[in-house]
Rosetta silent file (secondary structure, phi, psi, omega in degrees, C-alpha in Angstrom):
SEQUENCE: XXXXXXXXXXXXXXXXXXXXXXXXXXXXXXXXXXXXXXXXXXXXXXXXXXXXXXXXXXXXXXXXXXXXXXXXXXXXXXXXXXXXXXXXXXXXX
SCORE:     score description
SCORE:     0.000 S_00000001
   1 L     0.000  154.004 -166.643  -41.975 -101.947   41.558 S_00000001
   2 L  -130.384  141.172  171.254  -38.326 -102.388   43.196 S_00000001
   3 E  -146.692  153.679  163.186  -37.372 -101.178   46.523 S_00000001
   4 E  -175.041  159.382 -178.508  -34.467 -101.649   48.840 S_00000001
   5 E  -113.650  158.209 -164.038  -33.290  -99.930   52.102 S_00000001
   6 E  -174.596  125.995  163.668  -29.911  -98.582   52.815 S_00000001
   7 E   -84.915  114.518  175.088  -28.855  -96.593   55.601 S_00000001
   8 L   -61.528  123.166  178.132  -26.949  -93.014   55.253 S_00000001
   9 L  -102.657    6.332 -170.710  -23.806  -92.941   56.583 S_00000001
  10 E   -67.657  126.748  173.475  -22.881  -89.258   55.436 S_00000001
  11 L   -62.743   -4.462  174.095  -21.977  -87.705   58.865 S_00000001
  12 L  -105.363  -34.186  167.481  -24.351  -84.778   57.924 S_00000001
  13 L   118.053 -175.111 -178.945  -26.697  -86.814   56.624 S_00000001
  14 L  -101.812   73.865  166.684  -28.287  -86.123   52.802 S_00000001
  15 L   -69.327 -159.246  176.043  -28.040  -82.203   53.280 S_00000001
  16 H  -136.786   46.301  150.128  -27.342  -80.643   50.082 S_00000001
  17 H   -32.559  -78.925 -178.185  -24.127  -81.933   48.390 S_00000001
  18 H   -65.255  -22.519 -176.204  -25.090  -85.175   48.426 S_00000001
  19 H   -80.464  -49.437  171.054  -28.786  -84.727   48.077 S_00000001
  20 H   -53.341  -40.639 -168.927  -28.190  -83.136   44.747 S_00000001
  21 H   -69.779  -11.427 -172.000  -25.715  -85.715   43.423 S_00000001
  22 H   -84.352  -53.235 -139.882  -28.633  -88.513   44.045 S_00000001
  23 H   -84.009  -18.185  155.660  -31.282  -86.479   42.761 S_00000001
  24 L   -25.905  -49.570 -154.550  -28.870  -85.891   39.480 S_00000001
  25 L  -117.409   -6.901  174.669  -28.613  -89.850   39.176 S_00000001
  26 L   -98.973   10.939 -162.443  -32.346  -90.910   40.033 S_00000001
  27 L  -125.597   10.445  166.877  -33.273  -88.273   36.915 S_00000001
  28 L   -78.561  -30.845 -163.768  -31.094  -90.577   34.389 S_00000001
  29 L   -99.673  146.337 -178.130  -33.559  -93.225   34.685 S_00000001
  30 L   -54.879  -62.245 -169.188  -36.703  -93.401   32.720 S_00000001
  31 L   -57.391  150.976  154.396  -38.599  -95.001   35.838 S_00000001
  32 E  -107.938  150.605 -143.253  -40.218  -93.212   38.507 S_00000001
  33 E  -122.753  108.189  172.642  -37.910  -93.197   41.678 S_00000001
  34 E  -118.726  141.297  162.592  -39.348  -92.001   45.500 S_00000001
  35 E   -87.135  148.171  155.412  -37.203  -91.657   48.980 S_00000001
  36 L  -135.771  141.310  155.648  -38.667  -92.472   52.248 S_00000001
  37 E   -93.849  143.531  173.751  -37.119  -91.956   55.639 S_00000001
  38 H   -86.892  -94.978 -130.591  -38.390  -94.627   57.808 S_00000001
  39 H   -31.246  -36.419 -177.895  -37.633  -92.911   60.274 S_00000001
  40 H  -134.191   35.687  161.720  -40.514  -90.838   60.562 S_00000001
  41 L    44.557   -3.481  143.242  -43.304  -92.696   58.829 S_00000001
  42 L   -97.820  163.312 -151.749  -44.056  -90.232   56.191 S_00000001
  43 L   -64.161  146.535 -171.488  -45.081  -90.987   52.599 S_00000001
  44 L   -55.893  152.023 -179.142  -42.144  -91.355   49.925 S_00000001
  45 E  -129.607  174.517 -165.965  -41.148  -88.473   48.289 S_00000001
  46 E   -86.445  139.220  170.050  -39.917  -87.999   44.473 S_00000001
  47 L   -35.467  -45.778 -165.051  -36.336  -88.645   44.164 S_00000001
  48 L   -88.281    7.715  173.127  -35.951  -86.329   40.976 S_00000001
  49 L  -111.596  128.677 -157.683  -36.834  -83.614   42.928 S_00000001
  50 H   -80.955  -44.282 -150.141  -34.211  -81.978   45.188 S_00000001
  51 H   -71.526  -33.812  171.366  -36.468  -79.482   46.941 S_00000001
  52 H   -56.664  -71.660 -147.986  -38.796  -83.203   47.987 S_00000001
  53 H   -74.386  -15.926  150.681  -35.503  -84.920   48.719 S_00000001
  54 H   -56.486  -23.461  177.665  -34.282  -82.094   51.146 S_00000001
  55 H   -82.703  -38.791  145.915  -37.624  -81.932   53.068 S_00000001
  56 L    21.050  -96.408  158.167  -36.886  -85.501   53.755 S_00000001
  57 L   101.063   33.329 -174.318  -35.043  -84.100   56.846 S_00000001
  58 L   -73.214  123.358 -170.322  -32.883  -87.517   55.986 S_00000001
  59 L  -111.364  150.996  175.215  -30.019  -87.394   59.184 S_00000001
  60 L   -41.675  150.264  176.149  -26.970  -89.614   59.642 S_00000001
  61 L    31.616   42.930  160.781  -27.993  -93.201   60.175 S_00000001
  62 L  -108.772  162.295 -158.740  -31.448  -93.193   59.276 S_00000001
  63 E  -103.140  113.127  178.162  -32.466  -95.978   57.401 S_00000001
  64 E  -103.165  166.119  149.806  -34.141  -94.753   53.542 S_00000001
  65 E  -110.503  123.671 -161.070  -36.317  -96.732   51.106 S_00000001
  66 E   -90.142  152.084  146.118  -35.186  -96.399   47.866 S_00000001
  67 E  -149.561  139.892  163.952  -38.242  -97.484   44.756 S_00000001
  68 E  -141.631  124.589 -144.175  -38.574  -97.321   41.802 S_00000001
  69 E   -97.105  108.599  145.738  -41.947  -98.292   39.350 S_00000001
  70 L   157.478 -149.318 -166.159  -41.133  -98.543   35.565 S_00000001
  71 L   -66.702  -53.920 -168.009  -38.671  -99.951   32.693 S_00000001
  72 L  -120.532   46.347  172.368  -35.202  -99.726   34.185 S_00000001
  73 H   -50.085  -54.742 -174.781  -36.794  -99.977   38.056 S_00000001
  74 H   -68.070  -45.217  164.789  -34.086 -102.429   39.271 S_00000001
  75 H   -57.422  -32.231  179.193  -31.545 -100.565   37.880 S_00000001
  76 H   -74.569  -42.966  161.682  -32.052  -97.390   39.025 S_00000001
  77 H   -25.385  -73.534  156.323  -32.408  -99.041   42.782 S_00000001
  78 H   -24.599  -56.862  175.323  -29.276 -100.433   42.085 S_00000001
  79 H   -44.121  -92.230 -171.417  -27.670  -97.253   41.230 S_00000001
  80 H   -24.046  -96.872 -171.944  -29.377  -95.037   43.867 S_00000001
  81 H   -24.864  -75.998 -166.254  -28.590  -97.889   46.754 S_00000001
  82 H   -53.714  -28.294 -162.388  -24.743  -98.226   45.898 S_00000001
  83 H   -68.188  -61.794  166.406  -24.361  -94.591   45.000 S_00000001
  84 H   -27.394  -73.077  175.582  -26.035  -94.021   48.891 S_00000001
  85 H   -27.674  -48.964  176.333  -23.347  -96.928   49.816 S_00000001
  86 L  -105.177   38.448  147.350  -20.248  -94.788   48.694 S_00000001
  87 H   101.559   -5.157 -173.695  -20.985  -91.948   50.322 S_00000001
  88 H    45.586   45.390  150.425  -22.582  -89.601   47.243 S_00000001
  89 H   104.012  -23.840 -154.962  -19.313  -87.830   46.751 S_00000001
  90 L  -129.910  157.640 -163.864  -18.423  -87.151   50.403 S_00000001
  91 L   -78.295  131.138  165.913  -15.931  -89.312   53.098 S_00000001
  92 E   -65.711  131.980  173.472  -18.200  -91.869   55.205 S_00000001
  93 L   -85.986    0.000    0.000  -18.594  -91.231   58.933 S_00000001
């Protein structure tokens, strides 16, 4: 299993523009791929699902954990993390 943290920087946060274009791009990879907000200490939720990754409640400048358990786990991290990193389609606050 692969993880890494990345902070949102979307001034809205991952409403859901952006929350779709992630969950779009965690459902290319073969592995399976969970969000967490740290922020509020509940359990990861799946990536490939939009209606999970909106319930989130992920807000500007909270800090997620991206993972993912399975064949092309580092890659999709990879992905996920940079894709988070350029904003998922929308201008960076």
């Amino acid at each position: 299993m692969k993880s890494r943290d990345v902070e949102i920087r979307n001034p809205s946060g991952l409403h859901a523009r952006p929350a779709v274009l992630f969950v779009r791009q965690a459902t290319t990879f073969k592995s399976s791929v969970t969000l967490q907000n740290l922020a509020t200490g509940k359990p990861p939720v799946d990536a490939k699902s939009l209606i999970a990754v909106l319930t989130a409640g992920v807000l500007a400048g909270t800090t997620v954990r991206i993972a993912a358990d399975g064949e092309d786990e580092t890659q999709a991290v990879a992905h996920l993390k940079a894709a988070i990193e350029g904003g998922l389609g929308e201008p960076l606050g």
